[in-house]
N, C-alpha and C positions, 0 to 999 in steps of 0.2 A: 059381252059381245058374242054373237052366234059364230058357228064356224062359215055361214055365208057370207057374215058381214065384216068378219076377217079376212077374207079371202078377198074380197071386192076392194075392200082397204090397200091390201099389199099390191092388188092389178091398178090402181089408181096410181100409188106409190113409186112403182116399176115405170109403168108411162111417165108418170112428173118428170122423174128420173132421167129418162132418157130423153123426152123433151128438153129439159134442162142443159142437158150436155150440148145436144143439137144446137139449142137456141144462140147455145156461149160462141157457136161458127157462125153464125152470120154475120156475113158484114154488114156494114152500113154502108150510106154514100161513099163510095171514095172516088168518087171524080175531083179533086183537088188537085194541082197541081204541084203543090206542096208535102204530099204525100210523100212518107220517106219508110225504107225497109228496116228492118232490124230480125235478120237471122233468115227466117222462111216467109215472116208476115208483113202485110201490105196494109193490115185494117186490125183497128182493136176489136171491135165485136163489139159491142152493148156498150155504151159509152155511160159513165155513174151519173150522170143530170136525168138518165131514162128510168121510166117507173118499172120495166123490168129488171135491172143490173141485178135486186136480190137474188132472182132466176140463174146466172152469173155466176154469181160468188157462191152459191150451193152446189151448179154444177163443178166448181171448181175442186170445191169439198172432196165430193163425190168422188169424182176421179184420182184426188189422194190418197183417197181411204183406199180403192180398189188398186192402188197401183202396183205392179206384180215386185217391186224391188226398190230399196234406196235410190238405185241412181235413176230408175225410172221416176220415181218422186221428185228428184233431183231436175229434173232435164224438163219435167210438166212445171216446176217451180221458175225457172230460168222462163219457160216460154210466157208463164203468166207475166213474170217484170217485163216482158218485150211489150207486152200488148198494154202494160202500164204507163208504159214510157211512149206510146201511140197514140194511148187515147188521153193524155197529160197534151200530145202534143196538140191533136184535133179539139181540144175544150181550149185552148188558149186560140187556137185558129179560130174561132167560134166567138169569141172575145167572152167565154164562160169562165169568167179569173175566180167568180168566189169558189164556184166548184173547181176548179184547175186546183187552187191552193189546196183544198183539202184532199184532192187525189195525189197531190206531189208526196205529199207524209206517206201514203198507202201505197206508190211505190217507189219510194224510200224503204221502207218495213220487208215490204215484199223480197227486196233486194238483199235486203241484209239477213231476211230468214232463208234464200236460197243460196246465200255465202256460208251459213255457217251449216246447213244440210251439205253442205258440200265438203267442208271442214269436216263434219263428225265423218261420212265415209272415207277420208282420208287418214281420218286416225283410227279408225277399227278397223280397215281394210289394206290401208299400205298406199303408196305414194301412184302405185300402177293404175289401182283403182277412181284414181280423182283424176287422172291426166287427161282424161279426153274431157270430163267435166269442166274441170280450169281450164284447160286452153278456149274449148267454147262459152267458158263465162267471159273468158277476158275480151274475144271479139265478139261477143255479144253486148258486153257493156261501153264497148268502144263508138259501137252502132249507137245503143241510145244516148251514150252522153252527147254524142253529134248532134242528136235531135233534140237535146235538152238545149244544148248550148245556141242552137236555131230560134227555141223557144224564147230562150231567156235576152237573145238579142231585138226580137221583136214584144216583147214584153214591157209593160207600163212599170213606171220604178216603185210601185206599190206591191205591185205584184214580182220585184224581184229577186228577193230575201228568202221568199221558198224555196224559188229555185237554185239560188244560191248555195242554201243549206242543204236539199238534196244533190247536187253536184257533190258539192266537199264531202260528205258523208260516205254517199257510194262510192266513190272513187276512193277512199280509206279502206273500206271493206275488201273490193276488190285488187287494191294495192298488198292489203295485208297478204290473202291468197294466193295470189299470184307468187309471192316472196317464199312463202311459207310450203310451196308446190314445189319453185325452180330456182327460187334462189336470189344472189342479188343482180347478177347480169341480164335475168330478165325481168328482172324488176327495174331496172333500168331504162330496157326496150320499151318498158310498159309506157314510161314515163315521158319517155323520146313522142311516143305516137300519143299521149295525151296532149302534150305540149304543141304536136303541129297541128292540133283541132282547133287549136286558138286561134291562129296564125292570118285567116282570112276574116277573122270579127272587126268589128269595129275598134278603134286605139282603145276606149272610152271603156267597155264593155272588155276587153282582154285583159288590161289592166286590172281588171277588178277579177275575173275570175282563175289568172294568172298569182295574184293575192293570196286566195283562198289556196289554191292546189297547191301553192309552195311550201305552204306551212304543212300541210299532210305529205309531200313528197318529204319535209325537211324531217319532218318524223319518223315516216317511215324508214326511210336513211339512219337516221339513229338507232330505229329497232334493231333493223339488221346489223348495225354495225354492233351492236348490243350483243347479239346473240352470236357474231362470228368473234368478238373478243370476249365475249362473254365467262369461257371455260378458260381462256389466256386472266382474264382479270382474277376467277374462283381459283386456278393453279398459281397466281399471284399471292393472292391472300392467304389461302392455306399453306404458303412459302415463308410467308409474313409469321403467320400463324406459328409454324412449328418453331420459327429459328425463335418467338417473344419465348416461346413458352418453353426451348432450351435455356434461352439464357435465363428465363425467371428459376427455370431447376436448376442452373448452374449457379445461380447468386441464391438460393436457398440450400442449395451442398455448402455453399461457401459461409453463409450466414450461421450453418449446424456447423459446421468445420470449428469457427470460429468461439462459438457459442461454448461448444464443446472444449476450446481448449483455454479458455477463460474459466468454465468449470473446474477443469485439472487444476489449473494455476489457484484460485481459489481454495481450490481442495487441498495442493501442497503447502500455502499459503498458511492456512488454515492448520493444518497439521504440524508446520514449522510452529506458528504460536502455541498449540498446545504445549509442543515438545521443548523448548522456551521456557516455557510458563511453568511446567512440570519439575524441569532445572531447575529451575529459582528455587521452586519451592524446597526444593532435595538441598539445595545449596545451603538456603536458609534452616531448614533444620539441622544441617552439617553443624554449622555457625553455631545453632542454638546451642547443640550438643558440645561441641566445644568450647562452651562458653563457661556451660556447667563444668564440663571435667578438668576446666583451669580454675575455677571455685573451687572447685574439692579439694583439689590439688594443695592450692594456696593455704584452704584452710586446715589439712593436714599437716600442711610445714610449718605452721604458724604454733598446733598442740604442739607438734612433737617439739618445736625453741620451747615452749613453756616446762613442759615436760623435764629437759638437760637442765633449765632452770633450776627448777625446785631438786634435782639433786644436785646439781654442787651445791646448795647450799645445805 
């Protein structure tokens, strides 16, 4: 490639680029009256059924890669779930359910990777760092769940199990966050204002997604309660821990104690039957030797009668 035709490359490249970005603001129709906010925004911009949205999702790229800081990454991340959760809502208004279903997953995904970009600057940065992040995810995601839950009431029962599952899902993610940020009292709050989103649905339809949220609220409640006895259960156990493993050194002193004094015993034992047996033996040859020196004896007394004998006569 020449140096001209590099050049013309990169001014091609540069304009795409910035067309791109452009492109990703424009709205569409929004004369609906159904139209609902979430944060700053009124309109998704490029809705995924258009043969532009590739255009979209590169400018989106683009401005990650360029963005001057995590939490700025952060905060463009957050705004993309908003306009996901718009244009989810405008494809079901649209009665576009095949494409609706498969943008509920992309933002679902969206969601959960701008929970945990918000998680990693929380944990390299410190709790100060994430607070204005969290608190704006939490009433950000308060906003789309409204509109999901809009959605999913006017929604065909075919098409309700996406949404479903994107409900349950992001509300875990952001439940987790929220906890993990401020605690359990506002994880509490969080729970309070998800629960009165329900409240004006149909019986039919709260019931069901009343279902779902209670099982990830019942969870979440568990986590926390996890990790606030958490160190109470670890200083439990290692209580447990130390007093087994006294008493197994105290009944293994006891076991040597013991061991040991069955050895002595043994060993005195032992000693006494030598000492016994050593007796006898001495005894016995006492015996023996006296046995002999009353033979001799005898038979000495016995010559010397013969002896007086043969003289008188």
């Amino acid at each position: 490639m020449t140096k001209l035709s590099h050049i013309l490359f990169s001014m091609l490249l540069t304009a795409f680029t910035i067309l791109s970005i452009l492109y990703t603001s424009i709205p569409v129709s929004a004369d609906s009256p159904e139209d609902s906010v979430i944060g700053d925004l009124t309109d998704p911009g490029i809705l995924p059924d258009s043969g532009f949205y590739f255009m979209k999702s590169w400018g989106r790229n683009l401005q990650l890669m360029f963005a001057g800081s995590d939490t700025e990454k952060a905060r463009l991340m957050l705004k993309y779930t908003n306009e996901d959760a718009l244009a989810l809502q405008k494809m079901y208004q649209l009665g576009k359910y095949d494409v609706g279903a498969k943008h509920v997953e992309q933002y679902a995904l969206q969601l959960q990777n701008t929970v945990q970009n918000i998680e990693q600057i929380r944990t390299r940065q410190g709790q100060n760092s994430s607070e204005e992040l969290v608190s704006k995810l939490e009433q950000n995601y308060l906003q789309q769940q409204e509109v999901l839950l809009s959605v999913l009431e006017k929604a065909p029962e075919a098409a309700q199990n996406g949404l479903l599952n994107a409900i349950e899902n992001s509300n875990k993610h952001v439940a987790a966050m929220v906890m993990a940020q401020n605690g359990d009292q506002a994880l509490q709050q969080y729970q309070e204002q998800v629960n009165q989103q329900t409240k004006n649905m149909g019986q039919e339809t709260k019931i069901m997604v009343q279902q779902r949220l209670e099982v990830k609220h019942e969870q979440s409640a568990q986590s926390s309660g996890a990790n606030s006895s958490g160190q109470g259960a670890m200083t439990q156990t290692q209580t447990q821990t130390q007093t087994q493993t006294q008493t197994q050194t105290q009944n293994q002193g006891q076991n040597q104690t013991q061991t040991q004094q069955q050895t002595q015993t043994a060993t005195q034992t032992q000693t006494t039957t030598q000492t016994m047996q050593q007796t006898g033996q001495q005894s016995g040859q006492q015996n023996i030797q006296n046995q002999g020196t009353g033979q001799s004896t005898g038979q000495g007394g016995a010559n010397q009668g013969a002896g007086n004998k043969q003289q008188g006569k």
